[in-house]
C-alpha positions in Angstrom: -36.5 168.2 77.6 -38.3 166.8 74.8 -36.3 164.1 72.9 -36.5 165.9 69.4 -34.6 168.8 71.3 -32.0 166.3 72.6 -31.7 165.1 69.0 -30.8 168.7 68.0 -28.6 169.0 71.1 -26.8 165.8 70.1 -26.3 166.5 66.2 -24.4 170.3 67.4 -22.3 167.9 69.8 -21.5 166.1 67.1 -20.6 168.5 64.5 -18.3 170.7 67.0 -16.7 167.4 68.7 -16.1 165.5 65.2 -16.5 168.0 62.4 -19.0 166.0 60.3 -20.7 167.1 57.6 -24.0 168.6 56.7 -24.9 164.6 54.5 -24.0 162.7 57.5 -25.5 165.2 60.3 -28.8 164.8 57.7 -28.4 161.1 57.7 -28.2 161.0 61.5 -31.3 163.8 61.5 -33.6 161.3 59.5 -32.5 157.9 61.1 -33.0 159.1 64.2 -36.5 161.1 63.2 -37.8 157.5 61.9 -36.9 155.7 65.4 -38.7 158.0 67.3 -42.2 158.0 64.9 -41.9 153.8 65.4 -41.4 154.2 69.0 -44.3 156.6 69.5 -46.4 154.0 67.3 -45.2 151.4 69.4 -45.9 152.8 73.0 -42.3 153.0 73.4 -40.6 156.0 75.3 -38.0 157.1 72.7 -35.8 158.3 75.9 -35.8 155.0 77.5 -36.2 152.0 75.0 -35.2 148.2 76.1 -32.2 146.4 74.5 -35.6 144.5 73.2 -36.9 147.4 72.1 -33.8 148.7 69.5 -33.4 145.2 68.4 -36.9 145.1 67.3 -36.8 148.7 65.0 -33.5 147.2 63.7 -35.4 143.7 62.5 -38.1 146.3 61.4 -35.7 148.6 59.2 -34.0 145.3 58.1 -37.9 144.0 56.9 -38.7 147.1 55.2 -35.9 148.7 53.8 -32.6 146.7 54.1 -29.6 145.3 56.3 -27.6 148.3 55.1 -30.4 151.1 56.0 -31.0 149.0 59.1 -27.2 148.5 60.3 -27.1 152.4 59.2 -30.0 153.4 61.8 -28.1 151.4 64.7 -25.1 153.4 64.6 -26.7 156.4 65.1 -28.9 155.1 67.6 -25.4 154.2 69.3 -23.8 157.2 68.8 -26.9 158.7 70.1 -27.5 157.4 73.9 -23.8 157.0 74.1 -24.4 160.9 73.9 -27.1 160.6 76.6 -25.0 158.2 78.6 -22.2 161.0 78.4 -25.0 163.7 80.1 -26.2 161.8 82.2 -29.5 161.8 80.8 -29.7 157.3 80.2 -28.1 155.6 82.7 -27.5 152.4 80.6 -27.1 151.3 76.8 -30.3 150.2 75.1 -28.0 149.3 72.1 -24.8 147.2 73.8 -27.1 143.5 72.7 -28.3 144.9 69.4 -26.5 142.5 66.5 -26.0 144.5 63.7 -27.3 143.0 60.8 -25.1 141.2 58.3 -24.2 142.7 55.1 -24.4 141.3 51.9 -21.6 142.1 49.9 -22.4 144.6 47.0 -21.1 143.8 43.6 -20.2 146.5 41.2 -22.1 146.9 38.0 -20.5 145.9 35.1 -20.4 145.6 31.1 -20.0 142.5 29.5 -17.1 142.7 26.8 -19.6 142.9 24.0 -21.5 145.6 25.6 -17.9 147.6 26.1 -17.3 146.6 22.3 -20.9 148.4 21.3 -20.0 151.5 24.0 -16.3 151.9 22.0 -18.0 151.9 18.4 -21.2 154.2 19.0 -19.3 158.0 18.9 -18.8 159.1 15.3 -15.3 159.9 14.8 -15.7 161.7 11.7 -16.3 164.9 13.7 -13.5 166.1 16.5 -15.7 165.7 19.7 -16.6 162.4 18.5 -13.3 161.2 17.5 -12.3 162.7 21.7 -14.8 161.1 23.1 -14.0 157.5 21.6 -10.7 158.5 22.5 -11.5 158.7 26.4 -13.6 155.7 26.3 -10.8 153.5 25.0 -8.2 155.1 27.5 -11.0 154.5 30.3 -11.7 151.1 29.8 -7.5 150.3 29.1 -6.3 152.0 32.0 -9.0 151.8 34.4 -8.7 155.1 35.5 -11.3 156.9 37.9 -13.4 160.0 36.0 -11.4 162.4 37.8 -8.3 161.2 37.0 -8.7 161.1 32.9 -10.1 164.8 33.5 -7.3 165.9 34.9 -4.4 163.9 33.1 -1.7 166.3 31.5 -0.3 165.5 27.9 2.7 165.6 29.2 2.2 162.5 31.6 1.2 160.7 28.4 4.5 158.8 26.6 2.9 157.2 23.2 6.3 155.6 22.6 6.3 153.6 25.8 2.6 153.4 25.4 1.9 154.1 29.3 1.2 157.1 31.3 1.6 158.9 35.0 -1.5 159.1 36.5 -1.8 160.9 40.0 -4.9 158.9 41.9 -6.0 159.6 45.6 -3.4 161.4 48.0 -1.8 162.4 44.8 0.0 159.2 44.7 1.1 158.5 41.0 1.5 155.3 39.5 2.6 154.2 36.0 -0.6 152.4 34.0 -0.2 151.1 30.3 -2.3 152.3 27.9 -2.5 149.1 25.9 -2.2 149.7 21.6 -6.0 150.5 20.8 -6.2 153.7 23.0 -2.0 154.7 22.2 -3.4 154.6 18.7 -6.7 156.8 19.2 -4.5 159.0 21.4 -2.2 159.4 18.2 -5.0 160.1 16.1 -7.2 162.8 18.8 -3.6 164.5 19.2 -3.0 165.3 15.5 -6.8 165.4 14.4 -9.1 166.5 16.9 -7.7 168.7 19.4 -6.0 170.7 17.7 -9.2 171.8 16.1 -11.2 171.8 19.7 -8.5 174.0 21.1 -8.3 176.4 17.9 -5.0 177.7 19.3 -5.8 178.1 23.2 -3.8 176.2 25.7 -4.7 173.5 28.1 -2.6 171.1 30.1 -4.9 168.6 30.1 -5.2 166.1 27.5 -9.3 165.9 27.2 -10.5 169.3 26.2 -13.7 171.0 25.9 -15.3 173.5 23.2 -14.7 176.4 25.8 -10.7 174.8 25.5 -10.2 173.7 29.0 -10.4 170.4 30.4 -13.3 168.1 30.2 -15.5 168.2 33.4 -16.2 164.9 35.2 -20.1 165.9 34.3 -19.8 166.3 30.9 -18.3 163.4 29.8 -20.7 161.3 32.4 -23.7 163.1 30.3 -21.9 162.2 26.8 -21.2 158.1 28.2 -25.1 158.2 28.9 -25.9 158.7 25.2 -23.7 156.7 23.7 -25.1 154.2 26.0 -28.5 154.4 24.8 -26.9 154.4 20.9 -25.2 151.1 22.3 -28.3 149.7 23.1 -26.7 149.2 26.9 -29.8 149.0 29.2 -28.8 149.2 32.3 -27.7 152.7 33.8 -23.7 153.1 33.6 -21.4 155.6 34.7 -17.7 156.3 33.8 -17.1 153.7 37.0 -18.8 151.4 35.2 -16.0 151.1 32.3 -13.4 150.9 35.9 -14.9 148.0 37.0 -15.2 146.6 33.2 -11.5 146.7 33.1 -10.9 145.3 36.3 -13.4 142.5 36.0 -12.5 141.4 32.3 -8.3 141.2 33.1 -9.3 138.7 36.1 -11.3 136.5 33.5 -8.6 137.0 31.0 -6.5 135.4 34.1 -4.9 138.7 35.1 -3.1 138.3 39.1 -4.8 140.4 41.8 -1.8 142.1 42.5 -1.2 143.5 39.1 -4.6 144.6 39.0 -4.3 146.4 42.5 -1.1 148.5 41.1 -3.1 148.9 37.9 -6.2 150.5 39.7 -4.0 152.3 42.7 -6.0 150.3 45.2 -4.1 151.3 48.7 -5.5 147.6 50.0 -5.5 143.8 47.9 -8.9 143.5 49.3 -10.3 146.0 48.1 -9.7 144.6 44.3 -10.8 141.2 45.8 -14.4 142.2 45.1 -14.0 141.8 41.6 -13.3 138.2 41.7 -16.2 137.8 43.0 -18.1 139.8 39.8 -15.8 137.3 37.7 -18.0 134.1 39.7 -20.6 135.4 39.5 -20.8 136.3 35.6 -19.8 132.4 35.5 -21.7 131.1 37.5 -24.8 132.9 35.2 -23.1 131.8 31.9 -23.2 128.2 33.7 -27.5 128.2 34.5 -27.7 130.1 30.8 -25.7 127.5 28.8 -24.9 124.4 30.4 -27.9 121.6 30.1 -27.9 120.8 33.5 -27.6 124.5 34.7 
């Protein structure tokens, strides 16, 4: 059988056996695609490669693309002649001495506070949708929030008085995040001035509402950050995430605990938040090489 067709035969294997979807059976699809145009360039016999022989289209992935892509292409060469091991088609593992390349870890983009400053300031609030959208970027960057979950967050989970509110994150697991006095006070102000007028007597659960009066769509309000990004003179591309990992990033170099910060951002694991100590060392150890004469 030609080894494309076992390629097929192994991604329906793997969709019936593990359900996966159509991205990853792609991913898989193109990985292994690439392996077997470098083998046939190479004189190798796709069906049959040496341990040698992986290790060297994993130092080439590495080379030209990186140790992500490259560690990415070895687990679905694994998963793929474990498949042929399983039929009895390979008698042995070309992958079992393959290292899989080190990752680097990935910080998240970020804004300095300046930059969040400019972000704040650039809708005009003289208009309703201008005075809503301020409104969701001060209660993004105070809470933290994912996109999805300022969407979706009822007025009725928001207490003005206590100056905090409900949020349900991942799993539908709520936790109670405070909304800090600059975005309680914008929230007073979009309750009695703006939506009222958006809504024009329809009703909507949700506090963020669009023209058509229902709830904001993760979309929209991504497409409305980007231009007031590019009023804010921000170059570098941002997303609502973006204001996330602000928030997280600038209470660790205000000397916020990791803990607090976990509960804040509904993080299921401390190392997980970790990562933004790192984004707080790094933006110091840059301020350092700017600033200090000896940097």
């Amino acid at each position: 059988m030609a080894v494309s067709a076992l390629v097929e035969q192994f991604l329906e294997s793997a969709w019936l056996e593990s359900g996966l979807s159509e991205n990853t059976l792609k991913a898989y699809r193109q990985d292994l695609g690439q392996f077997l145009a470098w083998a046939k360039e190479q004189g190798i016999n796709p069906e049959r490669p040496t341990s040698d022989a992986v290790s060297d289209y994993v130092a080439f992935r590495a080379d030209r693309s990186s140790s992500r892509s490259a560690a990415r292409s070895l687990s679905a060469l694994k998963r793929f002649f474990r498949y042929l091991m399983r039929e009895e088609i390979l008698d042995y593992d070309p992958c079992r001495t393959t290292i899989t390349p080190a990752l680097g870890r990935t910080l998240p983009k970020t804004l300095s506070e300046q930059e969040v400053t400019r972000l704040i300031n650039a809708p005009d609030t003289s208009g309703p949708l201008g005075l809503r959208d301020r409104t969701m970027i001060e209660v993004l960057y105070s809470t933290g929030m994912r996109v999805s979950e300022l969407v979706m967050l009822p007025a009725s989970q928001v207490d003005l008085q206590v100056g905090a509110c409900r949020v349900a994150g991942k799993g539908n697991k709520e936790r109670l995040v405070p909304l800090g006095d600059h975005a309680s006070d914008w929230i007073g102000r979009y309750l009695e001035d703006s939506r009222p007028d958006i809504l024009r007597n329809r009703h909507c659960a949700c506090l963020f509402v669009s023209i058509r009066g229902k709830a904001m769509t993760r979309q929209g309000f991504w497409q409305n950050l980007k231009r007031y990004a590019v009023l804010a003179e921000i170059r570098s591309s941002i997303s609502p995430h973006t204001l996330r990992h602000a928030f997280a990033t600038h209470l660790i170099n205000h000397g916020a605990d990791l803990r607090s910060v976990q509960l804040m951002l509904g993080h299921s694991n401390l190392s997980t938040t970790q990562i933004y100590t790192y984004v707080a060392q790094s933006r110091l150890h840059k301020l350092h090489q700017e600033h200090h004469p000896r940097g």
